[in-house]
C-alpha positions, 0 to 999 in steps of 0.5 A: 515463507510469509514476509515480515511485516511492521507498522509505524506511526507518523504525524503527516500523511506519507505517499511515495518517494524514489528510492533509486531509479527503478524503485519507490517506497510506497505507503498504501496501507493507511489507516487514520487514528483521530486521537492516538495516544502514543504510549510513554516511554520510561524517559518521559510521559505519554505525549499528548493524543495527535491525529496519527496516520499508521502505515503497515508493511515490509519495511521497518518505516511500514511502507513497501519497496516495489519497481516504478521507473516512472513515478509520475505515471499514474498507471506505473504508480497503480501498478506499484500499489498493486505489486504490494499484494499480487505478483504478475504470476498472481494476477496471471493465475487469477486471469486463468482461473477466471477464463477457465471457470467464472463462477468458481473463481468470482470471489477471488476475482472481484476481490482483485478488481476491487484492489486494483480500482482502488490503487488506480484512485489512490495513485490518481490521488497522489500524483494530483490527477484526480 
């Protein structure tokens, strides 16, 4: 069953934060809206435009849950990012179908390589490495 998932808007960009002392919640869905229009609530009137960084996930304040005991370490931290949408018998099962037939599987497999490259920069990128 697919998991739920939520977005939400916040002012500041967020990144990651302990959650205890194995997990974080991370946020590495971004997306930056320039000038977003809150919309106006029956108490008040539409606030004005303001640079929005939206955030989906599986958590109500769009972000994900995910192990990382050591959340200064950039390859945990990728690793993180990437359990948001792979498991380890996900990545497991790319790795076979890859060996077992390349071609067949080219797609599926630089789709994964490029989403791993990806969480690795955005991991250097939060912990200041980069």
């Amino acid at each position: 069953m697919p998991k739920m998932t939520y977005t939400a808007v916040y002012q500041q960009p967020r990144t990651l934060l302990r959650y205890d002392s194995e997990r974080v919640i991370i946020y590495p869905d971004e997306r930056v809206e320039d000038n977003f229009q809150p919309e106006k609530t029956a108490d008040n009137d539409a606030p004005s435009p303001f640079k929005a960084y939206i955030y989906t996930g599986e958590e109500r304040d769009g972000g994900f849950i995910v192990p990382c005991s050591d959340p200064t370490d950039h390859h945990e931290v990728a690793n993180a990012i990437i359990r948001t949408r792979y498991t380890v018998s996900d990545e497991l099962a790319l790795q076979r179908h890859h060996q077992e037939d390349a071609e067949a599987y080219a797609e599926e497999w630089q789709a994964y390589c490029s989403f791993a490259d990806a969480a690795t920069a955005k991991a250097k990128k939060w912990l200041g490495i980069v």
